[in-house]
VOVEXSE-895915 format. One record per residue (C-alpha): residue in one letter; x negated, y, z negated. Coordinates in pm, whole numbers, plus 50000, padded with zeros to 5 digits. Layout:
VOVEXSE-895915
   code    east   north      up
      a       X       Y       Z
...
//
This chain:
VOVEXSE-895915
   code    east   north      up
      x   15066   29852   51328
      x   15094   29497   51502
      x   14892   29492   51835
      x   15180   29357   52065
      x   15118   29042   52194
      x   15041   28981   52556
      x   15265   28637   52659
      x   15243   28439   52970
      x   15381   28142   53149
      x   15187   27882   53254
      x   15238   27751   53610
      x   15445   27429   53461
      x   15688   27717   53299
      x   15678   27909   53663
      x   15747   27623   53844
      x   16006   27517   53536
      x   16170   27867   53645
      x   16174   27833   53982
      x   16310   27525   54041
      x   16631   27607   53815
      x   16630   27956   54023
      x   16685   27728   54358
      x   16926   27533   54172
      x   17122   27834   54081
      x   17130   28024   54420
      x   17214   27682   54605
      x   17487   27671   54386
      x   17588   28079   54430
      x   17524   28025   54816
      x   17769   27722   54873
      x   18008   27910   54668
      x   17958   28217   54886
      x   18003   27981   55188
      x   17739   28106   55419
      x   17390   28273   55420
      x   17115   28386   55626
      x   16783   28177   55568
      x   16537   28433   55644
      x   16753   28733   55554
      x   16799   28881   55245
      x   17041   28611   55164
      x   16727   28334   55151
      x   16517   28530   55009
      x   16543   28401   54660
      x   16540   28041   54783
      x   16207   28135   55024
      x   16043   28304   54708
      x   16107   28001   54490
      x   16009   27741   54696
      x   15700   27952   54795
      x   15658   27995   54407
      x   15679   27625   54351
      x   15448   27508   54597
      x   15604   27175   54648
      x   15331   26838   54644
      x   15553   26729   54924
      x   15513   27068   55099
      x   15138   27084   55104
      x   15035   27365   55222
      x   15318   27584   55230
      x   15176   27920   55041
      x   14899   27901   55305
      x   14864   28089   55677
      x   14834   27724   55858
      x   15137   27540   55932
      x   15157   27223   55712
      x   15179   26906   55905
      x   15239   26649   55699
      x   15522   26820   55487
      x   15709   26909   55824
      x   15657   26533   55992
      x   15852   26414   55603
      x   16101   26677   55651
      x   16175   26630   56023
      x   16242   26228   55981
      x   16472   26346   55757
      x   16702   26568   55933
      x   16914   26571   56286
      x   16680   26530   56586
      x   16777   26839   56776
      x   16804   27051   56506
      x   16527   27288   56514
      x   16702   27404   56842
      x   17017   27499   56633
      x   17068   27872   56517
      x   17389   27783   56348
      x   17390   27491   56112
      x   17741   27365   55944
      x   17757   27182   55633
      x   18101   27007   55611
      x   18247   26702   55483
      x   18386   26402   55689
      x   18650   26560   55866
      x   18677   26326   56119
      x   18432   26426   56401
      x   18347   26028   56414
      x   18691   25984   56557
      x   18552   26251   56825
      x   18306   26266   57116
      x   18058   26402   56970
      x   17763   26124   56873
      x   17705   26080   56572
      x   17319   26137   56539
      x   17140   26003   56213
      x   16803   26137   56083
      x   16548   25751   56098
      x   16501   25865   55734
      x   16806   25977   55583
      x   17157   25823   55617
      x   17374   26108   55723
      x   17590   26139   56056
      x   17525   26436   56221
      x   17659   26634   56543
      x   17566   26854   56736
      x   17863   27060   56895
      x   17698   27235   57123
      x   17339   27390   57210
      x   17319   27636   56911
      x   17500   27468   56619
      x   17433   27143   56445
      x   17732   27019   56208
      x   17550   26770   55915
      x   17819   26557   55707
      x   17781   26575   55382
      x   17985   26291   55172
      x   17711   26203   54892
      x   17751   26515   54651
      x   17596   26795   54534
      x   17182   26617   54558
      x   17258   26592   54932
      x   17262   26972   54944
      x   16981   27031   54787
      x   16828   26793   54942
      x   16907   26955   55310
      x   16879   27284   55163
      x   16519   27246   55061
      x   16401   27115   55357
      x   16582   27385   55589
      x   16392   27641   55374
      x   16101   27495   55440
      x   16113   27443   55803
      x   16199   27798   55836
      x   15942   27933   55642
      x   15683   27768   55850
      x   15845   27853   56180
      x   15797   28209   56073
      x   15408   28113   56022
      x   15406   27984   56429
      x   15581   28368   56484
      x   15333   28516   56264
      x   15080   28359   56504
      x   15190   28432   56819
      x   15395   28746   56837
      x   15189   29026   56943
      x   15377   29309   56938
      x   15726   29410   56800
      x   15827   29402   57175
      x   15786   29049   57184
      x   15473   29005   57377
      x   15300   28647   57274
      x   15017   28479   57299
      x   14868   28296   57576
      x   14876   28011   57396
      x   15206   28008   57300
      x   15295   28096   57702
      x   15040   27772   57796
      x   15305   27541   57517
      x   15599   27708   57643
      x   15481   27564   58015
      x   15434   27243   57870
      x   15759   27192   57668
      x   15945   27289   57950
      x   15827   27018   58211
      x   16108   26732   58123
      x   15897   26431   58189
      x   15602   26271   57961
      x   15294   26427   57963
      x   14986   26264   58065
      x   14663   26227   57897
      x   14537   26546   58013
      x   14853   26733   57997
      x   14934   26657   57625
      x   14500   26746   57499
      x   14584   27051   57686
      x   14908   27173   57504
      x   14790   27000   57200
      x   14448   27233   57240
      x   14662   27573   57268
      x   14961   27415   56981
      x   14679   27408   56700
      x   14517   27727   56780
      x   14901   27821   56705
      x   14904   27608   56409
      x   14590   27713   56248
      x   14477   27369   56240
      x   14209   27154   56408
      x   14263   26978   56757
      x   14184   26682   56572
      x   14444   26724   56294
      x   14689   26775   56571
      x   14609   26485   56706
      x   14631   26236   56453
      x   15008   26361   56352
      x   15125   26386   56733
      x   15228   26062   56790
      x   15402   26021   56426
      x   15683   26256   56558
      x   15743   26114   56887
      x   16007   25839   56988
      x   16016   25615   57282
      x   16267   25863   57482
      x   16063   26189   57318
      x   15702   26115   57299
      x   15632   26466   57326
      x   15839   26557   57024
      x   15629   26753   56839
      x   15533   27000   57078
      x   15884   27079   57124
      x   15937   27087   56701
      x   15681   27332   56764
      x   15818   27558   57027
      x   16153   27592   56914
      x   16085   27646   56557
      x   15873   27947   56698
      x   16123   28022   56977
      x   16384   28092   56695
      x   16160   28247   56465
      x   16048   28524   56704
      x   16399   28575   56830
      x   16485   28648   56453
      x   16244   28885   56435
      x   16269   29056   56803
      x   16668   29034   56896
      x   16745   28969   56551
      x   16964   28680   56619
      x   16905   28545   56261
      x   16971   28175   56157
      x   17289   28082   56001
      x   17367   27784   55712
      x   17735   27762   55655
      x   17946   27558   55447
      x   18270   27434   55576
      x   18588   27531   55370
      x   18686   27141   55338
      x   18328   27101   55167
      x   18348   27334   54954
      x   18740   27198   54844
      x   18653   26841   54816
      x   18280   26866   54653
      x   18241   26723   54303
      x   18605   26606   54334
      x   18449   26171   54383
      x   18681   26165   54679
      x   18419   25928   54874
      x   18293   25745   54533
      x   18711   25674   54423
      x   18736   25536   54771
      x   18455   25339   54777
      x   18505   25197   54449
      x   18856   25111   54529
      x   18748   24934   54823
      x   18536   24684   54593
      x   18833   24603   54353
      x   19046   24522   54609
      x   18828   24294   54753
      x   18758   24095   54390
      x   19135   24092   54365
      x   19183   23905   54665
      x   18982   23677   54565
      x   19091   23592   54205
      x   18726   23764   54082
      x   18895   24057   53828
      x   18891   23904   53577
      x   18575   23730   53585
      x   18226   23851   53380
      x   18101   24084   53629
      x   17731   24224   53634
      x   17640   24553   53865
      x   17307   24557   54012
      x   17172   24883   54215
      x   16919   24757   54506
      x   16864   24720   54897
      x   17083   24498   55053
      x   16799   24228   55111
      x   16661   24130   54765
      x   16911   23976   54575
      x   17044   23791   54855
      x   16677   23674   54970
      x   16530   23613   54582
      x   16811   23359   54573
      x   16888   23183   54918
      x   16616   23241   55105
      x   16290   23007   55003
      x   16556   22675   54996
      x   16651   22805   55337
      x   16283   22900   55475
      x   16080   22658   55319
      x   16054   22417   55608
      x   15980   22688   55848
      x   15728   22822   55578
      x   15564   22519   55448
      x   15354   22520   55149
      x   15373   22936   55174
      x   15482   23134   54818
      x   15805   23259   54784
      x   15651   23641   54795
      x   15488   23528   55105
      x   15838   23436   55250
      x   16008   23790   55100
      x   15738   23941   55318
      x   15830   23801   55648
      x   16196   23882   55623
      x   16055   24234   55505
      x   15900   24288   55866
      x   16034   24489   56111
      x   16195   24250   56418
      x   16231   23938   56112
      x   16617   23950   56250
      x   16649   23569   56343
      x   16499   23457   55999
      x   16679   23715   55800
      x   17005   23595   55975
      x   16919   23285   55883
      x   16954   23350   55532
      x   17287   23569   55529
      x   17441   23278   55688
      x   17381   23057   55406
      x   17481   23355   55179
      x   17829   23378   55322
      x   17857   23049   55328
      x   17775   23009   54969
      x   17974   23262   54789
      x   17855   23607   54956
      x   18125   23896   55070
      x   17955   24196   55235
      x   18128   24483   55243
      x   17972   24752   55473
      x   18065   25118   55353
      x   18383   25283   55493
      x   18409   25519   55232
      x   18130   25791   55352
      x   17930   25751   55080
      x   17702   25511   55297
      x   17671   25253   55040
      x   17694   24916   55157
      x   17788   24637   54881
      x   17779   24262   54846
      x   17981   24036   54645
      x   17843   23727   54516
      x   18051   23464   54368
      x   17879   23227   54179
      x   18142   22975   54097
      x   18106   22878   54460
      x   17688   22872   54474
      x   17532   22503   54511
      x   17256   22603   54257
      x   17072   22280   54420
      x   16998   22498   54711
      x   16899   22776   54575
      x   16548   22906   54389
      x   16763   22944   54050
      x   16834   22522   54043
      x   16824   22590   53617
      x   17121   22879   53627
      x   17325   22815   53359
      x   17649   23064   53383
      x   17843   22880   53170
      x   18269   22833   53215
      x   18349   23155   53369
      x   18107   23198   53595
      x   18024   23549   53671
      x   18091   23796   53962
      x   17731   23966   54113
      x   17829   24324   54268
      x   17514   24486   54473
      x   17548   24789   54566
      x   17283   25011   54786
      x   17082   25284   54651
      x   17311   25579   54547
      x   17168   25960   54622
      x   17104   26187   54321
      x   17409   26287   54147
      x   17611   26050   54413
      x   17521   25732   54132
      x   17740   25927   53831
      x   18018   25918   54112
      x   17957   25600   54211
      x   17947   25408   53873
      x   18189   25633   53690
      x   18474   25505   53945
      x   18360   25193   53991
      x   18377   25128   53585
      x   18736   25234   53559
      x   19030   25025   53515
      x   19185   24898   53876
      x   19558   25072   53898
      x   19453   25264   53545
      x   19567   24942   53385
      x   19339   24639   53447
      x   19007   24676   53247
      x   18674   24525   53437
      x   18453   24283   53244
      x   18141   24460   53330
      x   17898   24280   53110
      x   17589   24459   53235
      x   17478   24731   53486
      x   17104   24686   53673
      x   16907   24940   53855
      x   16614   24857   54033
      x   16489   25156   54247
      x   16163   25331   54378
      x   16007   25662   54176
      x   15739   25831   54188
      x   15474   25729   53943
      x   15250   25953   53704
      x   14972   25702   53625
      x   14886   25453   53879
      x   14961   25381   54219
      x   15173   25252   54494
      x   15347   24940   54367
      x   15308   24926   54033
      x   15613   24870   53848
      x   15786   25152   53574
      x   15996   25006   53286
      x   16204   25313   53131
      x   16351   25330   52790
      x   16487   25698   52835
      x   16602   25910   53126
      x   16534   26292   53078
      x   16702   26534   53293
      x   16456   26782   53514
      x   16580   27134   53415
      x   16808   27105   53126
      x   16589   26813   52924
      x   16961   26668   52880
      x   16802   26285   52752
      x   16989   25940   52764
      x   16828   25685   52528
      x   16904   25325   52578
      x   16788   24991   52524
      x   16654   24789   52812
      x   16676   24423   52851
      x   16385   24450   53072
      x   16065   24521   52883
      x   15688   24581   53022
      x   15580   24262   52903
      x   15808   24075   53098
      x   15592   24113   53402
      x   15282   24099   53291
      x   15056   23841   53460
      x   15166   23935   53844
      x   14841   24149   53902
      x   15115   24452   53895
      x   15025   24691   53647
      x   15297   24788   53435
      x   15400   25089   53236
      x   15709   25153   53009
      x   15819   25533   52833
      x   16048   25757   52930
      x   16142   25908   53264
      x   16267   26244   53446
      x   16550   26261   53668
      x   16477   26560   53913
      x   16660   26720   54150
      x   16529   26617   54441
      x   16207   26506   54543
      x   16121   26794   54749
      x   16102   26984   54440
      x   15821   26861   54241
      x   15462   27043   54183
      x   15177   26921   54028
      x   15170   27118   53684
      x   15568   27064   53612
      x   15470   26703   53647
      x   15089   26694   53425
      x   15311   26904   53152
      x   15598   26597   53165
      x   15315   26301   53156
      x   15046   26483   52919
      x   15293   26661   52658
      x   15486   26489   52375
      x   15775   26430   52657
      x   15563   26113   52754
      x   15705   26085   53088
      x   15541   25762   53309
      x   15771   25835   53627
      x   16034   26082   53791
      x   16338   25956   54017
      x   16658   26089   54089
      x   16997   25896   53976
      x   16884   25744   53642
      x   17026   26017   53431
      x   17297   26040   53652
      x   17395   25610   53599
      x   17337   25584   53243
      x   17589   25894   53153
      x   17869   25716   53399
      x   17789   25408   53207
      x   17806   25557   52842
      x   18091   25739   52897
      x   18291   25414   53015
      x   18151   25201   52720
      x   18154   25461   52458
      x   18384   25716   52497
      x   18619   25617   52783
      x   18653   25246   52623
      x   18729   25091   52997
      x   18413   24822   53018
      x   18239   24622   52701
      x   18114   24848   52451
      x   17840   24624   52431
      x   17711   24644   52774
      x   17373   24548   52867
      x   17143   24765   53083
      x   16852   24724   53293
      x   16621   25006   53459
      x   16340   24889   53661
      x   16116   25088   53919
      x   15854   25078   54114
      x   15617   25299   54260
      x   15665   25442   54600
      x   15397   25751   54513
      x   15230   25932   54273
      x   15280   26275   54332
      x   14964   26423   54076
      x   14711   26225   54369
      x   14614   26388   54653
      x   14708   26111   54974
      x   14977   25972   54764
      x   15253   26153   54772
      x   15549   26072   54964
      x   15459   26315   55275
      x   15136   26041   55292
      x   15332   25770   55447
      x   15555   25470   55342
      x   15481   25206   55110
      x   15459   24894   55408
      x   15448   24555   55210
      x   15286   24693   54865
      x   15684   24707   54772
      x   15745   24401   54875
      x   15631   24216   54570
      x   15736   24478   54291
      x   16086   24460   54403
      x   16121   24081   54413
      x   16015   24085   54089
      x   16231   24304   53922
      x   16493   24133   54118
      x   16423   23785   53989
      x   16400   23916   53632
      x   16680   24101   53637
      x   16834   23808   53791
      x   16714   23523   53544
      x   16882   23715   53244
      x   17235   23694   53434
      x   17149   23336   53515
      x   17068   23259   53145
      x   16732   23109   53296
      x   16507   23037   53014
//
């Protein structure tokens, strides 16, 4: 007789499990159309987030609150919204035309509002990543408000703390604290937070604002404030998702509209049926890498270009930066800001009407037909198949677009190296359902070697969201046969939109060029580098100028 065999899963295959489980019940919950976070609606979410132990999340399986995960996930939702028992998920249905002010996380483009003092409505007009997204983070904000409760409720009764009475006093007083003041509530708020005065201190100011610089004290308060409510009156939070959302969701009503938008535009201006070439990027890079040295160089003398790209990178560069634009428009540029909802801005760039003279691209050679540059902002997760699958169809189902090639230069998360360094993909794998999109890219490693950027080119994952990645998931991707150098989150999600139009769908070239470059924002496997550890400052500044110029010398035919 066989001795049976004892089997277990490693964490990479726990975490594997539990981040499809999220995906799942976010998907059964919207459905549903409502649930209670810390009820037994959330508890599968709460248990598989607590399973997963996020990078991002720190220490959430711990009895301290974690600090840095909650100042990442705060700059990315409503101010106000930790005061909000009730928060609605719905679509744009036309609260900007209200009232209400729209309120929009520093972090994360969404329009919020807050309808009154218990319920917080968050538009949601970028798909199906933008809920998981919010999701996630509303999980974990709960789960360490319960920690504060943990800490300071006494009794069933709901007797508390003294400390939590000496933060209530301090919250309360609706004027800035002084010196002595704020050491004294920040003295009692990390005996509440099971952290060090210290600790407390270094974060504090991160969270506060010119009108609020007392913010995180009151993060604090009424995270705990609802938290022991939950628990003592039982007035449990409540996530709902609007009936319009839950209509129009997956539908590409924003993406059709947006893409619309753009032909319209190149059909008033004779550019359909032109060579066009899509590039993904900030609305800054392609614009600066080719107007702005000609433009800057006598304010800037004998600088470097990257020097240059640096001071229009700074905060409060306006006057130079408008500078530039102006030339820009008056050389061939149309900006389109986004109507649409799906809050991505585009430019048009013409280059029949560019002086290449005046430029940094003086050897351009675009030959007769001289082709039509279409930027368009950073897409959101599973918003870039919407995007680009609309945006490659045929204008009024009959006119077919001369898309000769589609570019993405983004940020990721790197798995060896650092901040900066640049990520050259030749495959996109898909986190959960290893779904893989081969390609070949026009962009290789070597190609920017020499720049004192290291460089490394494989295969990639698209995940589901940032807030969802754990250290062993991510060692099994890099270290196993998978070979994965990086992880980002619309890859996948472009390169099936553009197959589908090329390949099956026959509405762009069949032989359509495409071009993946990223560059590192973090690298989740080292401790201080992951995205909860701060932005990138002017380490990006270089990487993505010179994607950008690369990308932009093979439209240019610049030898």
């Amino acid at each position: 007789m066989k001795d049976t065999k004892h089997i277990s899963r490693s964490r990479a295959q726990e975490s594997s499990a539990a981040i499809e489980k999220m995906y799942i019940t976010m998907r059964h919950l919207f459905n549903r159309g409502f649930y209670k976070p810390m009820g037994i609606s959330g508890d599968t979410l709460r248990e598989a987030l607590l399973a997963l132990r996020p990078e991002i999340y720190g220490n959430i399986a711990e009895e301290k609150v974690e600090l840095n995960g909650l100042l990442y996930v705060i700059e990315r939702l409503p101010v106000g919204i930790e005061e909000c028992r009730f928060i609605n998920l719905t679509s744009d249905e036309g609260y900007s035309k209200s009232h209400f002010q729209a309120i929009v996380p520093p972090k994360r483009r969404r329009n919020c509002y807050r309808i009154d003092e218990e319920q917080m409505n968050v538009e949601i007009t970028r798909g199906r990543s933008d809920i998981y997204d919010i999701l996630t983070h509303l999980t974990f904000i709960f789960i360490e408000s319960h920690k504060i409760r943990n800490r300071v409720l006494l009794d069933d009764a709901g007797e508390v703390s003294r400390d939590w009475f000496k933060l209530e006093q301090a919250v309360s007083q609706n004027k800035k604290l002084t010196l002595v003041e704020k050491e004294k509530a920040i003295s009692h708020a990390s005996n509440i937070l099971g952290r060090t005065f210290e600790e407390v201190l270094e974060i504090y100011d991160a969270f506060g604002s010119v009108t609020s610089p007392d913010r995180f004290l009151h993060v604090i308060f009424w995270l705990g404030k609802l938290a022991i409510e939950e628990v003592v009156d039982n007035n449990k939070r409540t996530i709902t998702f609007s009936p319009i959302l839950r209509e129009r969701l997956g539908h590409h009503i924003h993406g059709e509209i947006w893409a619309t938008n753009i032909k319209e535009v190149l059909k008033e201006n004779q550019l359909l049926d032109r060579p066009i070439h899509v590039i993904s990027a900030n609305m800054h890079s392609v614009m600066n890498s080719i107007f702005a040295t000609p433009v800057l160089k006598t304010k800037f003398k004998d600088k470097s270009d990257f020097f240059i790209y640096e001071e229009l990178s700074k905060s409060g560069a306006n006057e130079v930066r408008n500078l530039v634009e102006e030339s820009a428009l008056k050389y061939g540029m149309i900006s389109l800001p986004d109507t649409s909802g799906t809050n991505i801005d585009v430019q048009i760039f013409d280059t029949a009407k560019i002086d290449w003279a005046k430029t940094s691209f003086p050897k351009a050679n675009t030959g007769a037909k001289k082709p039509v540059i279409i930027v368009m902002d950073y897409a959101f997760g599973e918003q870039a198949y919407e995007t680009i699958d609309e945006l490659l169809k045929p204008y009024k189902k009959e006119t077919l677009l001369n898309v000769e090639s589609v570019s993405i230069m983004g940020k990721a998360g790197i798995l060896e190296g650092g901040k900066g360094d640049i990520m050259i993909p030749n495959a996109h794998i898909n986190e959960g359902t290893a779904d893989n999109y081969f390609f070949h890219n026009e962009l290789s490693a070597e190609m920017f070697e020499g720049n004192d950027i290291a460089v490394f080119a494989g295969p990639m994952v698209t995940v589901l969201g940032t807030s969802l990645q754990n250290r062993d998931l991510l060692k099994f991707f890099h270290e196993s046969t998978w070979g994965v150098i990086g992880l980002e989150m619309e890859g996948s999600y472009y390169q099936k939109a553009i197959q589908s139009a090329s390949k099956i769908r026959k509405s762009v070239p069949l032989d359509i060029k495409v071009r993946y470059a990223y560059y590192a924002s973090d690298n989740p496997l080292e401790t201080g580098s992951t995205l909860a550890s701060g932005g990138l400052g002017t380490t990006g500044v270089k990487p993505t100028y010179l994607i950008t110029i690369k990308i932009l010398e093979q439209i240019f035919n610049v030898k």
